[in-house]
C-alpha positions as a Markdown table, in Angstrom:
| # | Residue | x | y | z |
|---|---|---|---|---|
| 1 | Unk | 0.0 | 0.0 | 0.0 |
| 2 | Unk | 1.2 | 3.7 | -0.6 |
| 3 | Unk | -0.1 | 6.4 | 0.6 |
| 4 | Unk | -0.1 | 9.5 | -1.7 |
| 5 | Unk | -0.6 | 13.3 | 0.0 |
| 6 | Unk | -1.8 | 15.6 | -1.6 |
| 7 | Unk | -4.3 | 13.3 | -3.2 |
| 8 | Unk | -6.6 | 16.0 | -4.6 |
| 9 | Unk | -4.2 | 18.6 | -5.7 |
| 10 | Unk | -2.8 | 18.8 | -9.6 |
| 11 | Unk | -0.2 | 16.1 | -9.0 |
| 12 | Unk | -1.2 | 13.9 | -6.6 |
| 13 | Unk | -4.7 | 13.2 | -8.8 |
| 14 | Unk | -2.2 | 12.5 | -11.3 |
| 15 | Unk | -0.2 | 9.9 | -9.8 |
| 16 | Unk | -2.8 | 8.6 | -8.2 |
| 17 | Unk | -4.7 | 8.0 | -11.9 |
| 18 | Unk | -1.4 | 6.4 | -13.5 |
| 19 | Unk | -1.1 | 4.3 | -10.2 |
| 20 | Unk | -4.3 | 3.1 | -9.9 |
| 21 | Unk | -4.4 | 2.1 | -13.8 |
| 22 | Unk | -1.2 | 0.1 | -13.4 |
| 23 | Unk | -3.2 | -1.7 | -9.9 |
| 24 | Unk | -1.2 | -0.2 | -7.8 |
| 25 | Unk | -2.7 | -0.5 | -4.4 |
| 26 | Unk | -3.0 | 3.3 | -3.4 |
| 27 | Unk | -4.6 | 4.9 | 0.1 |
| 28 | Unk | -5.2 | 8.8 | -0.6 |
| 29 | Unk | -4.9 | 11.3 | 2.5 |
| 30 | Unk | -7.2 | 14.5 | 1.6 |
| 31 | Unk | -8.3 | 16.5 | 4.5 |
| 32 | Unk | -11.5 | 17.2 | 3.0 |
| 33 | Unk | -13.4 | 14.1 | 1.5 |
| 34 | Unk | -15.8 | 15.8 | -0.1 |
| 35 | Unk | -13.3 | 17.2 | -2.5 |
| 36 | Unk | -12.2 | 13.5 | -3.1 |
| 37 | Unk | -14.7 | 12.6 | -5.7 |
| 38 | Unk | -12.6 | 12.5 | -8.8 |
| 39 | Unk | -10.1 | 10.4 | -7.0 |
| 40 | Unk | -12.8 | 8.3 | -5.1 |
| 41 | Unk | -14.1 | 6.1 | -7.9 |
| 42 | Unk | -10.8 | 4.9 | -9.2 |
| 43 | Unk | -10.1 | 0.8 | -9.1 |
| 44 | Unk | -7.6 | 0.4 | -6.1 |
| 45 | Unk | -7.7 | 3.6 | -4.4 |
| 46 | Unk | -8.6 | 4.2 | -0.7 |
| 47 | Unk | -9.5 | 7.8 | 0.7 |
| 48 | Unk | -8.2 | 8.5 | 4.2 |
| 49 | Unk | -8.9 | 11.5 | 6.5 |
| 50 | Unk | -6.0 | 13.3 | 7.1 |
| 51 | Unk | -4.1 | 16.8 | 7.9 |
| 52 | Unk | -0.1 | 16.5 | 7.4 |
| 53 | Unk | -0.1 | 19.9 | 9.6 |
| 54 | Unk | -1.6 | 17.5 | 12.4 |
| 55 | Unk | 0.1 | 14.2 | 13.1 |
| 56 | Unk | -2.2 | 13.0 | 15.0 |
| 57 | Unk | -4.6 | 12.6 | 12.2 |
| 58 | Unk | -2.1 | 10.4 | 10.2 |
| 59 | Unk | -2.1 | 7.0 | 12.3 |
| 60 | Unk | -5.0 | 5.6 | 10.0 |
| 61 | Unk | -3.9 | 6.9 | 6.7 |
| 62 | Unk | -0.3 | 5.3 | 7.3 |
| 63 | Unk | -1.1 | 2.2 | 8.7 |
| 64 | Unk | 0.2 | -1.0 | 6.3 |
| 65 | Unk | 2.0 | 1.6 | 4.3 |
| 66 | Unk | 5.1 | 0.8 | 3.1 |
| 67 | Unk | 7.7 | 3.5 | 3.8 |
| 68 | Unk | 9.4 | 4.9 | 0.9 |
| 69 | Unk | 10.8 | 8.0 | -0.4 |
| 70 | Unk | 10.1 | 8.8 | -4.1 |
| 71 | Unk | 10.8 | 11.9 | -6.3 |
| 72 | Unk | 7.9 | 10.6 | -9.6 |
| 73 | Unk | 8.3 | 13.0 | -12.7 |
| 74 | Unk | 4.6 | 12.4 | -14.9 |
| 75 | Unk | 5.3 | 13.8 | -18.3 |
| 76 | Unk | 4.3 | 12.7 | -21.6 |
| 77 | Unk | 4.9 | 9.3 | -22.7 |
């Protein structure tokens, strides 16, 4: 599982749309679900409730996360 922040801003609904079409398990941390819903219907994605600025609100969205640190460059193909 990886957990993508940022999930509803320009690049994080872009990784999460090339992740989820290659079936990428993917858990998304928005801090406001209701602006989820163009990430919420794609095949392996999961929406967590979370605010980076408070840690306290991360222990669900990390759990079975696999840590990692990635720099991902989406650009044309």
């Amino acid at each position: 599982m990886i957990l993508v922040t940022g999930a509803t801003g320009l690049n994080g609904k872009e990784l999460l749309r090339v992740l989820s079409a290659s079936g990428v398990a993917v858990r998304a941390l928005v801090r406001n679900p209701a602006r989820a819903e163009a990430i919420a219907t794609l095949p392996n994605v999961e929406i967590v409730q979370g605010d980076m600025a408070h840690p306290e609100t991360l222990r669900g969205g990390l759990a079975r996360c696999r840590p990692c640190d990635a720099d991902i460059v989406i650009g044309p193909e």
